[in-house]
N, C-alpha and C positions, 0 to 999 in steps of 0.2 A: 367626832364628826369626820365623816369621808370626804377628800377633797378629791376631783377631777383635774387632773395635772395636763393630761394631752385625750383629746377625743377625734375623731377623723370616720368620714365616711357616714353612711347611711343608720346609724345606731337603735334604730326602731325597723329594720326591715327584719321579717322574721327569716331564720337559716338555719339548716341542719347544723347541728354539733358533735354529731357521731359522736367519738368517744371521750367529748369532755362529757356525755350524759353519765359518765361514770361518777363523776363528780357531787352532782345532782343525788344519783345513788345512795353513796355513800354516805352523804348529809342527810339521806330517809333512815340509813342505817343506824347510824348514831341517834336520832330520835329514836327509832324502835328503844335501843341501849338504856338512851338517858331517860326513860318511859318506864323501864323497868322490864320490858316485853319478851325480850330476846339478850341474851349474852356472847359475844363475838368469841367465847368459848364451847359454843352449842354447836356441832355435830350435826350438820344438814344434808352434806356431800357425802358423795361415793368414798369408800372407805375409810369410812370416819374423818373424813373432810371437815374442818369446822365452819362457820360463816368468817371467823380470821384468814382461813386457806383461800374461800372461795375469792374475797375478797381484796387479797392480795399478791393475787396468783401464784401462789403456792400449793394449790391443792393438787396439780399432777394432772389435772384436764390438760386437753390439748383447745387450739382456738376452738375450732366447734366442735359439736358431739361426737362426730365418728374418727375425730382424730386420736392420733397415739397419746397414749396416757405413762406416768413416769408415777414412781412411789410420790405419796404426799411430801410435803419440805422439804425435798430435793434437787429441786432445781424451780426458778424461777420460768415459770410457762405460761404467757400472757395468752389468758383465756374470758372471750366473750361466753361460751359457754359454760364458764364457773360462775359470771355474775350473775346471768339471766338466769341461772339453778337458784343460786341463793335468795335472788327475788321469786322465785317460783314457789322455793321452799317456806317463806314469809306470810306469801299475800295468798296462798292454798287456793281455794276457788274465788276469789274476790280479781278483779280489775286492777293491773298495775299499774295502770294511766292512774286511776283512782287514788291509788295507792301516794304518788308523788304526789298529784294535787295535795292529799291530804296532810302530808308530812312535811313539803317542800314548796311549792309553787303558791296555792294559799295561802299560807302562813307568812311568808317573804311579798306575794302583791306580785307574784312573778308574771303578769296578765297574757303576756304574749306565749310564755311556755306553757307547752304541754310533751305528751311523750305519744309518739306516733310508728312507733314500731317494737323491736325490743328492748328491754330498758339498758340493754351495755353499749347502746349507742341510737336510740332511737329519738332522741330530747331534739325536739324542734324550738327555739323562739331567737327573740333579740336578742343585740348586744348589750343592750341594757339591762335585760333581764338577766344574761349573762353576769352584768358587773354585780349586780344586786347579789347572785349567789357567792360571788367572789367575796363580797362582803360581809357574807354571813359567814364563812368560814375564815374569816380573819379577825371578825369582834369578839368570839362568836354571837349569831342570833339561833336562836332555836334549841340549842344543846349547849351544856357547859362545858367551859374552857378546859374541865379534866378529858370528858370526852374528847372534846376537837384536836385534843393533844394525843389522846391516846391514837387515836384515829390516823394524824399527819405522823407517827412516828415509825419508822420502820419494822417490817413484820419480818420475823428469821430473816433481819438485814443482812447474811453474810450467804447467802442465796446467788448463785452464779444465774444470769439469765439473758434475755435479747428483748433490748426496747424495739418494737415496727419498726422499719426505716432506719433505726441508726445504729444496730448491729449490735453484739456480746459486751455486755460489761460483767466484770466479777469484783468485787461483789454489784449484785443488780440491788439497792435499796429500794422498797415498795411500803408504803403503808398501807392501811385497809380501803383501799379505793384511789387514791390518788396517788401518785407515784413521788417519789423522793429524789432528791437529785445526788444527793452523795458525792461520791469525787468524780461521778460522770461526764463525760467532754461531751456534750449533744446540744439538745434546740435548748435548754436551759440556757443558755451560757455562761457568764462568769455570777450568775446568781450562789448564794451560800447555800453549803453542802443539806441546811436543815428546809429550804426552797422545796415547794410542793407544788402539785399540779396535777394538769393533762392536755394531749393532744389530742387530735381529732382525723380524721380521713377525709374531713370536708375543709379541712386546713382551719381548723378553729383551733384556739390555746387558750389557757388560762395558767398562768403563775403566779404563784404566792407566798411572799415571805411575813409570817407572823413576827419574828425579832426586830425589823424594820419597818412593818407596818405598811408594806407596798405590796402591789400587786397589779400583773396588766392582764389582760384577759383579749381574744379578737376572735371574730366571726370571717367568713373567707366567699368569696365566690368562684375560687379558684380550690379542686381537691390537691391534697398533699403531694406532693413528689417532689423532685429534688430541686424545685426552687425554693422548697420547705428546708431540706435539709440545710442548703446554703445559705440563706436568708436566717432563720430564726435564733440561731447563735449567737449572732452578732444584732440582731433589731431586739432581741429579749436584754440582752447588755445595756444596748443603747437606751432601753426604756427602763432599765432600774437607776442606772446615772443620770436621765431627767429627774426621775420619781425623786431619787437621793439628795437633788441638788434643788430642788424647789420647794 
């Protein structure tokens, strides 16, 4: 059973989530997976990119399409346009709003989400609907626990790369979709190296640690910039030592 340790703020008003839609994503991926559909060693991407590259930016894309590209596994290149390829490459001529419905939002009661632009950051809803997915990648619901592990574990971890906003780490840890924290000093803060997640441009987060069983997640009305930077280090701390202590 999920407990609500601290809540604040308008939690039913619906808000962009930018790139925690990535999140969303990756929990459609792993159904595909755990379905039987698709293999995160399937070969979707430009130069034999797999759906593992695309999804955990390692595939050598640049952010968008016409940016500069790098040999595949080489370097960590956090790319919106490797994700929206791989859902492209998925859902062929079918509806990729459809597509989440089908796989994620439906199945979870997500009422207020849906996805209103492209899928590597297009996820519009609440915070609650927010917590709900939080939740299902912590029990798991919808895919099993091998999946949800495969998924949260680092891809070619030893990948040098640049989180948005808070600059080069080497190694950059990434899993297939959600990002890893590793021994990285960022909006993480003192969460454990195996802590998972994403951030957002619309100043949205979700962090999650499966070994502890916590996770906080926030929707913003304010976008990212360095009151993000300075702020979420130390407020992601503060709220794993509630989570911890309650």
């Amino acid at each position: 059973m999920v407990r609500v340790i601290d809540a604040r703020g308008d939690l039913d008003q619906v808000r962009p989530w930018a790139s925690v839609s990535k999140m969303a994503v990756s929990l459609a991926f792993a159904v595909e997976v755990d379905w039987g559909h698709h293999q995160v060693s399937e070969a979707l991407g430009p130069r034999g990119a797999t759906l593992a590259n695309l999804l955990s930016h390692s595939s050598g894309l640049g952010l968008e399409a016409d940016d500069p590209t790098v040999e595949v596994s080489t370097k960590r290149v956090y790319s919106n346009y490797g994700v929206d390829l791989a859902v492209e490459a998925v859902t062929k001529d079918h509806d990729a709003s459809t597509w989440l419905d089908d796989r994620v939002f439906a199945p979870l009661g997500m009422t207020t989400t849906r996805l209103e632009g492209r899928p590597s950051a297009g996820v519009v809803g609440s915070t609650n609907d927010m917590r709900v997915l939080a939740e299902a990648w912590l029990r798991p619901d919808a895919i099993s626990k091998e999946t949800r592990n495969r998924f949260i574990t680092p891809y070619a971890p030893n990948l040098a790369g640049i989180v948005p906003g808070f600059g080069r780490f080497s190694p950059c840890p990434w899993g297939l979709g959600p990002e890893v924290r590793g021994n990285k000093a960022h909006w993480m803060g003192d969460w454990p190296a195996e802590s998972f997640g994403h951030f957002g441009q619309s100043g949205s987060l979700m962090l999650l640690n499966v070994n502890e069983g916590i996770g906080v997640v926030a929707t913003s009305t304010e976008s990212f910039g360095p009151w993000a930077v300075a702020l979420w280090p130390t407020w992601t701390s503060a709220m794993r030592q509630l989570a911890l202590a309650s």
